[in-house]
C-alpha positions as CSV (number, residue, x, y, z in Angstrom):
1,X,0.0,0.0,0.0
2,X,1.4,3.5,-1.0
3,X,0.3,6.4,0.9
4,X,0.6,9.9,-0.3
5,X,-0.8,13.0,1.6
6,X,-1.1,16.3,0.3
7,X,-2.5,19.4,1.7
8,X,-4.6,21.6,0.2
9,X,-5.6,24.9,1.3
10,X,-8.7,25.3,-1.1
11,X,-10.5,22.5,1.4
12,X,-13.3,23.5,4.1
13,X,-12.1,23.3,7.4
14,X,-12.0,19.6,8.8
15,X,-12.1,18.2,5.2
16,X,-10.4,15.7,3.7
17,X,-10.8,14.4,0.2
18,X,-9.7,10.8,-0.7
19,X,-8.4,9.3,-4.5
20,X,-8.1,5.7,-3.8
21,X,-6.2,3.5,-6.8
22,X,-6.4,-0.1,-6.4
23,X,-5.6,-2.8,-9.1
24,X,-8.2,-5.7,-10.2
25,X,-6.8,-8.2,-7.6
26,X,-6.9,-6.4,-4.3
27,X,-9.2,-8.0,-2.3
28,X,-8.5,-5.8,0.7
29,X,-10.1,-2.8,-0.8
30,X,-13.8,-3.2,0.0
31,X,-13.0,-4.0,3.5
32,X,-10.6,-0.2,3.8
33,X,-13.9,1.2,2.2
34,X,-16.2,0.0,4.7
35,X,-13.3,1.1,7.2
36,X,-13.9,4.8,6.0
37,X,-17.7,4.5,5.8
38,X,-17.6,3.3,8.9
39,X,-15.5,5.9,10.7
40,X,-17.3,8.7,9.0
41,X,-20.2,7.9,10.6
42,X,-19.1,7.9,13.9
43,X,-16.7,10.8,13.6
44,X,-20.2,12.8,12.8
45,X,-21.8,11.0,16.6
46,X,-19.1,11.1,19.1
47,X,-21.5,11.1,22.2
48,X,-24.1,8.7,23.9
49,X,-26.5,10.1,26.1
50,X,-26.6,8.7,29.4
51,X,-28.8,9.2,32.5
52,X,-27.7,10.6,35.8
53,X,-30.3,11.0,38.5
54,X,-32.6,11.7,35.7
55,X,-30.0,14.1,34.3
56,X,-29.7,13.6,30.7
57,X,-25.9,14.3,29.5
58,X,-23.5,13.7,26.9
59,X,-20.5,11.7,27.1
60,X,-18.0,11.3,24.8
61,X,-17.0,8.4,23.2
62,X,-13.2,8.4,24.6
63,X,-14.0,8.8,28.2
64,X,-16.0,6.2,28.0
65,X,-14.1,3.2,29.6
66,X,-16.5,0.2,29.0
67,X,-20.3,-0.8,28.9
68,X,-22.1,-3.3,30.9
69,X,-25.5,-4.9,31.6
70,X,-26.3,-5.5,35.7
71,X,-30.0,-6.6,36.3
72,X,-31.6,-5.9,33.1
73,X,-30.0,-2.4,33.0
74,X,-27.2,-1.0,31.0
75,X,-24.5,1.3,32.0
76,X,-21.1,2.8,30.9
77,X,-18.4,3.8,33.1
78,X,-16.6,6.6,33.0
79,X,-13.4,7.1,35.0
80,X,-15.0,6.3,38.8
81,X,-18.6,6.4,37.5
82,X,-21.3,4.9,35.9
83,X,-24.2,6.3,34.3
84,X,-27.3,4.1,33.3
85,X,-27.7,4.1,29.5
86,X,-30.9,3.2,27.2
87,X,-29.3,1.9,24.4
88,X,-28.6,-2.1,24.4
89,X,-25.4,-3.6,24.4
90,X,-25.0,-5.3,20.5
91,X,-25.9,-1.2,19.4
92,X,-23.1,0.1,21.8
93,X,-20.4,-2.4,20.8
94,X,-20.9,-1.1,16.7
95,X,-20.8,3.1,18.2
96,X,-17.3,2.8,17.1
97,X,-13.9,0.4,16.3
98,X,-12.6,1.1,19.8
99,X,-15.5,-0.8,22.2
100,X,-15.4,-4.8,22.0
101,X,-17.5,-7.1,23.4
102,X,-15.9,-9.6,26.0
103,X,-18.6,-11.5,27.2
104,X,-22.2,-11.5,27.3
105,X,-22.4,-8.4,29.5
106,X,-19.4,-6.5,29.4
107,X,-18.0,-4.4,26.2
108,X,-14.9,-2.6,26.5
109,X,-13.4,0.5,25.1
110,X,-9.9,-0.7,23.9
111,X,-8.3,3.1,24.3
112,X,-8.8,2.7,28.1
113,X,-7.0,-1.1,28.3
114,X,-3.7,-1.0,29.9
115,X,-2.6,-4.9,29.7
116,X,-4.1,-8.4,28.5
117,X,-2.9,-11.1,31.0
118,X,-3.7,-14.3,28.7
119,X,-2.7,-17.6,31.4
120,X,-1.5,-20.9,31.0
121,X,-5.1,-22.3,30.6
122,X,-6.1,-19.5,28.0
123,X,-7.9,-17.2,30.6
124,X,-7.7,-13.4,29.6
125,X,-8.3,-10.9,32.3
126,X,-8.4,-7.2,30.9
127,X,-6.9,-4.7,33.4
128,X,-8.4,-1.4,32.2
129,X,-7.2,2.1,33.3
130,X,-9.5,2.9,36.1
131,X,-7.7,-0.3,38.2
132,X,-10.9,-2.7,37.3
133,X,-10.2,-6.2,35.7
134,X,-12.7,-8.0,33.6
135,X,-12.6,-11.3,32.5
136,X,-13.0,-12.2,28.7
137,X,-15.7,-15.2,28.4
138,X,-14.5,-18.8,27.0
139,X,-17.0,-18.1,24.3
140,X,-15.2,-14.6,23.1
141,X,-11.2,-16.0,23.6
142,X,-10.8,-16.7,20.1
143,X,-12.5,-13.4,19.0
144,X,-10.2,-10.9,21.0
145,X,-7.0,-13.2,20.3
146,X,-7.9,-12.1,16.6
147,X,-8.7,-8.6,17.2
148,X,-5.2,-8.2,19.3
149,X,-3.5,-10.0,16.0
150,X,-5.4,-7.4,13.7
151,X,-4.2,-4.6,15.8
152,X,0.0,-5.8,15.8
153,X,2.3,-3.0,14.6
């Protein structure tokens, strides 16, 4: 893949206009476009709006450290606090690239993850920057060993 960026001065603020060249034979090239569909929609919607004391408010995206569900509610957390939110978890974990699910009830924001501890017996515990560990369920293993692979520099 070549990359070449260019600034233009004749653009609207925040603008960025793409050429994309591809031969016949990439078969990577629908995937990078739903990549950029997908981030342009979420770079409009950076918020969810979350419930405190019956306090409506907006939280962004990156301070939101993960989601989970607790007695047929939903919440995020956000640094020491949680806020209930309406929105169920399989439309939280496709807000945006960064929030994974790891198990049934828990999806975590992948910006606020300070280490994976993977066992001897394939357990992964998450340690995430607010000093709270989660455990990643047998059934999801395989599905964040892939996304950590996907993610390698």
């Amino acid at each position: 893949m070549k990359i070449n960026i260019i600034k233009d001065n004749n653009l609207e603020n925040n603008e960025i206009m793409l050429d994309i060249y591809y031969s016949d034979n990439n078969k990577r090239i629908n995937e990078f476009i739903e990549y950029l569909n997908y981030y342009e929609l979420n770079y409009k919607n950076k918020v969810i709006v979350a419930d405190n004391d019956y306090t409506l408010l907006e939280i962004e995206y990156n301070d939101i450290i993960m989601f989970y569900s607790d007695k047929k509610n939903n919440y995020c957390v956000v640094k020491d606090k949680k806020y209930m939110v309406k929105s169920r978890l399989y439309e939280l974990e496709k807000i945006s690239m960064d929030f994974i699910r790891i198990s049934k009830k828990c999806i975590i924001n992948i910006r606020h993850v300070k280490k994976f501890d993977i066992s001897q017996t394939g357990k992964i515990i998450v340690k995430l920057d607010n000093n709270t560990e989660e455990v990643v369920s047998r059934r999801k293993t395989s599905e964040i060993m892939k996304y950590l692979e996907t993610r390698r520099i």
